[in-house]
ROTORVEX-47754 format. One record per residue: x negated, z negated, y of N, C-alpha, C, O, CB in turn; residue in three letters. Coordinates in steps of 0.1 Angstrom, whole numbers, padded with zeros to 4 digits, always signed. Atoms other than C-alpha are relative to their C-alpha. Glycine has a CB too. Example, Ala and Ser with C-alpha at 12.3 -4.5 7.8 and 13.67 -1.06 7.14 Angstrom:
2
-0009+0000-0012-0123-0078-0045-0009+0000+0012-0019-0007+0012+0010-0012+0000ALA;+0009+0000-0011-0137-0071-0011+0008-0008+0011+0003-0009+0022-0004+0014+0005SER;
***
This chain:
91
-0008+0000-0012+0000+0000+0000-0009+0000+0013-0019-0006+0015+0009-0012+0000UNK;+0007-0001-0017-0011+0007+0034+0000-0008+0009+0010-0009+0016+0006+0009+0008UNK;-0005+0012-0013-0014-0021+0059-0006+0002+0011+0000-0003+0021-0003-0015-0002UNK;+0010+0003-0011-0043-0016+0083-0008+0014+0004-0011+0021-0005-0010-0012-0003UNK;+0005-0016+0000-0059+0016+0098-0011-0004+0011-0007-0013+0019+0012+0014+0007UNK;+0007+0002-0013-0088+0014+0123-0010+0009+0004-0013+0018-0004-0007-0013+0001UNK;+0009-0014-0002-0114+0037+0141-0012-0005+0003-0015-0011+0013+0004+0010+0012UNK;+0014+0007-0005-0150+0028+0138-0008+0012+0004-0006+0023-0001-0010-0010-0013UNK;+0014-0006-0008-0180+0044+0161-0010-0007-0001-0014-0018+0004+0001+0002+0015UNK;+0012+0003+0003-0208+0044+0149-0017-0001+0006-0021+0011+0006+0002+0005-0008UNK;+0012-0008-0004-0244+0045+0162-0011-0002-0003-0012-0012-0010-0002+0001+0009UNK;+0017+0003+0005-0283+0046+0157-0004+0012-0008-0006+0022-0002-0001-0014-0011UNK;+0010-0009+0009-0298+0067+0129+0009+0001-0007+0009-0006-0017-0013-0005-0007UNK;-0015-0004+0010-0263+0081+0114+0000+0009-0004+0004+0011-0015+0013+0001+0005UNK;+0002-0011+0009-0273+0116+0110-0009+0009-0002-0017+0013+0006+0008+0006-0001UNK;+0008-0007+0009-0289+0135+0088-0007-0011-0011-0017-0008-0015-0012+0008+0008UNK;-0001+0005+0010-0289+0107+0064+0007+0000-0013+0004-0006-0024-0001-0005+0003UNK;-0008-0005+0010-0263+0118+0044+0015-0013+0000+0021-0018-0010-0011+0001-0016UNK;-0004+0010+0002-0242+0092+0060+0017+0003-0001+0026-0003-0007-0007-0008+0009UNK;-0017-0007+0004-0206+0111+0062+0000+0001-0016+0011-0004-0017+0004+0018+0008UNK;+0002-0007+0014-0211+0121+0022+0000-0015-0006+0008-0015-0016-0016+0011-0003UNK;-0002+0012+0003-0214+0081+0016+0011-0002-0001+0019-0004-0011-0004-0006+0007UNK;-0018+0006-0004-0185+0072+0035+0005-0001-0011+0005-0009-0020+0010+0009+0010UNK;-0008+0001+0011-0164+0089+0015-0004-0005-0015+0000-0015-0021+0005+0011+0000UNK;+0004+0012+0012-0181+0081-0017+0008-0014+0000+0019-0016-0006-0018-0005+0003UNK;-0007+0016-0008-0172+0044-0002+0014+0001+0000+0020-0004-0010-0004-0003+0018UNK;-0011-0001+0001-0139+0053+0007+0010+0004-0012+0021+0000-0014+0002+0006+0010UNK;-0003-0005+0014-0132+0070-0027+0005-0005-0010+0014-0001-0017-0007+0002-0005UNK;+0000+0007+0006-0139+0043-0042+0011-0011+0006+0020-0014-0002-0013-0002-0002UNK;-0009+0004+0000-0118+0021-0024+0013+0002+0003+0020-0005+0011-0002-0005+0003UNK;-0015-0007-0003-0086+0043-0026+0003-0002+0016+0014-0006+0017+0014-0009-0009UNK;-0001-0004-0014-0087+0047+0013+0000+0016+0004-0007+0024-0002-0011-0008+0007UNK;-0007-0012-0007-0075+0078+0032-0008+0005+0015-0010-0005+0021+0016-0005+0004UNK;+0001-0005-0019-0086+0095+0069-0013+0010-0002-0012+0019-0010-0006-0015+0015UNK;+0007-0010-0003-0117+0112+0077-0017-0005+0011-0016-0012+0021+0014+0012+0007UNK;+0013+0002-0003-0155+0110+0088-0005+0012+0011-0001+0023+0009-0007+0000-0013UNK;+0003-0012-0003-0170+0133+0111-0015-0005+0012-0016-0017+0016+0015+0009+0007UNK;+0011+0006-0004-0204+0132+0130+0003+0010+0018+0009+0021+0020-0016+0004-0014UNK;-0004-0007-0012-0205+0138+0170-0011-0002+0003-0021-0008-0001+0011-0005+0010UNK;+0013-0002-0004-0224+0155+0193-0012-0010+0008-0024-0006+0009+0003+0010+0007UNK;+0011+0016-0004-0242+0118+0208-0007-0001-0014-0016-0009-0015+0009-0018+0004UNK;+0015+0011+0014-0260+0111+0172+0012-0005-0002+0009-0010-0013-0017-0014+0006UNK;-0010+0013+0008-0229+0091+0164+0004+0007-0010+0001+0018-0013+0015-0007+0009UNK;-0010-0004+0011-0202+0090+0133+0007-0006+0009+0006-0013+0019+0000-0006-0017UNK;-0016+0006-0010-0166+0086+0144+0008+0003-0016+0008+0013-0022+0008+0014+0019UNK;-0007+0000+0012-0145+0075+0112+0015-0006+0004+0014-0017+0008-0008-0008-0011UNK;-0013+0007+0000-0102+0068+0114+0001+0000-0016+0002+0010-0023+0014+0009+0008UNK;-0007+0005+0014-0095+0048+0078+0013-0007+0001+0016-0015+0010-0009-0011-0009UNK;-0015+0007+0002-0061+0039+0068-0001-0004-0014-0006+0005-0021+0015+0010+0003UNK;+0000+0004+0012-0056+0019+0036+0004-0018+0000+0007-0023+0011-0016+0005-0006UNK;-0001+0013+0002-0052-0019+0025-0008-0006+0007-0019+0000+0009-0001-0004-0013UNK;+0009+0011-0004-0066-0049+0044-0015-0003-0008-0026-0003-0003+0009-0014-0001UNK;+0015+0004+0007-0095-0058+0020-0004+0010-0003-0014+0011+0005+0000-0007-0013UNK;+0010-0013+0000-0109-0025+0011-0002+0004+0012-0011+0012+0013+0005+0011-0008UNK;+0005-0009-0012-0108-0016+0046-0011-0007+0008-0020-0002+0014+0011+0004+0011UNK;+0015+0010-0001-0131-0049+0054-0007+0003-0006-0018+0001+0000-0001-0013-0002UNK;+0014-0001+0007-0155-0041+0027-0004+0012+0007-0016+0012+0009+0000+0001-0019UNK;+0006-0015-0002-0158-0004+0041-0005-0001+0009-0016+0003+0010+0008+0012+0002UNK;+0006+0005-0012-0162-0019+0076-0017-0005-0006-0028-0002-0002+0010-0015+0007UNK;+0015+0006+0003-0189-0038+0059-0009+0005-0002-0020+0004+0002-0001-0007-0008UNK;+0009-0012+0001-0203-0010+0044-0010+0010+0014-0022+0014+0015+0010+0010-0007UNK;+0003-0007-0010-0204+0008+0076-0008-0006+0009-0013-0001+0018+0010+0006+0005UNK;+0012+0006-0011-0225-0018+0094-0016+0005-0008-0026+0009-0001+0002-0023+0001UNK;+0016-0010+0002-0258-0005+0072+0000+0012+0000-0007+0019+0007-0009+0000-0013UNK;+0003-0018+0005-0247+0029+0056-0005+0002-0007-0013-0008-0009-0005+0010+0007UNK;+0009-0005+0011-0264+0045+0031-0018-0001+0007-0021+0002+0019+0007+0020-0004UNK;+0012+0000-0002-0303+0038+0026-0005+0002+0011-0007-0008+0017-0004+0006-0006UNK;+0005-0005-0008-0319+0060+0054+0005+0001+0013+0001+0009+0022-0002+0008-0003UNK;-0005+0000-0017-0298+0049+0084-0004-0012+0002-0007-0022-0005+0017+0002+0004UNK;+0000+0015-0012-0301+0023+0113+0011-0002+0009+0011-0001+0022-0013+0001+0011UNK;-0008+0001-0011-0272+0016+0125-0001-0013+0009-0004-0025+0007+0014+0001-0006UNK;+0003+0013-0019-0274-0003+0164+0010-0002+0001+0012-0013-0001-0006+0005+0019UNK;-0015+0008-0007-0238-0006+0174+0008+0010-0007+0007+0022-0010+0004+0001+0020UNK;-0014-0006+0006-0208+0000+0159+0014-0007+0006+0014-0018+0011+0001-0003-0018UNK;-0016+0003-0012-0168-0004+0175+0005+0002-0008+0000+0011-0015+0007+0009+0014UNK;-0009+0001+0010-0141-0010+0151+0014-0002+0010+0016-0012+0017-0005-0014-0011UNK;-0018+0003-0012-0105-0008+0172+0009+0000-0012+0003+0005-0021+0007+0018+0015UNK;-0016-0001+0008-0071-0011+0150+0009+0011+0005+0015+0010+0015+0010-0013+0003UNK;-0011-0012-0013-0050+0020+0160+0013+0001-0012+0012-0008-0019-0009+0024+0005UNK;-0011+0000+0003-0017+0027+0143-0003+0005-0014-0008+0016-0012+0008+0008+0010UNK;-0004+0004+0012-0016+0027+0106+0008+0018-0005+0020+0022-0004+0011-0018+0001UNK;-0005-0017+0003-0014+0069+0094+0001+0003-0018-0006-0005-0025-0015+0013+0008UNK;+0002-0004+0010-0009+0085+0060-0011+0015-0001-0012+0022+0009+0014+0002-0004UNK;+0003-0010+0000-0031+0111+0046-0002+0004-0021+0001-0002-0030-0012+0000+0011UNK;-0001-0003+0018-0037+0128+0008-0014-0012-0004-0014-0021-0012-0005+0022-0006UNK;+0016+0003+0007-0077+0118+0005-0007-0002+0014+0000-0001+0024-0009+0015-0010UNK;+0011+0001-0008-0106+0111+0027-0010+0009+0001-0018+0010-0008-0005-0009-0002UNK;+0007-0010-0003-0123+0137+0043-0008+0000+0007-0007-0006+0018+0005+0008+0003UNK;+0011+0000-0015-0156+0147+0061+0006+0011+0006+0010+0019-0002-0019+0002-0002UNK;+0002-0008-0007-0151+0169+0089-0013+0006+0007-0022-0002+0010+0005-0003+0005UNK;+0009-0005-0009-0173+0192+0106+0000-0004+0014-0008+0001+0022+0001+0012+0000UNK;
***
C-alpha cells in the first residue's frame, strides 16, 4: 500500500557512478515506484512513492549511494503521494 511519496536532491559525486542504475536496483527491491534522473548541476533528482518503511530505508540508502559516490547534501520534501507501474531512470 502506498502511504508516503517524497522528492530527494541529491548532490556531490552522483554521476557517473552508476548511481541512477542503483537507485532503482534499491527501489526494486523495495517494491517502490517513480523515477530517478540525473540534472544538468551534477545532481540526482528522484520522486518515490511507496510504503513508509521502505521509503526510509531508500532515503537511507540515498544518503551514500552506490560505492563510488560522495554524496554532500541531499533535500528530502514530502509532495503528494502518486501511482506509477515500476521505477524508472530517466534521461
Amino acid at each position: 500500500m502506498i502511504t508516503l511519496a517524497v522528492r530527494i536532491e541529491i548532490q556531490g559525486k552522483v554521476q557517473g557512478v552508476w548511481f541512477r542504475a542503483n537507485a532503482k536496483n534499491e527501489a526494486d527491491q523495495l517494491k517502490l515506484v517513480g523515477y530517478v534522473k540525473n540534472q544538468p548541476d551534477g545532481s540526482v533528482f528522484i520522486e518515490v512513492s511507496g510504503s513508509s518503511d521502505p521509503i526510509y530505508k531508500f532515503i537511507s540508502w540515498c544518503c551514500k549511494g552506490p560505492a563510488n559516490a560522495d554524496v554532500t547534501q541531499m533535500q528530502v520534501k514530502k509532495i503528494p503521494i502518486f501511482f506509477a507501474s515500476s521505477f524508472e531512470i530517466q534521461k
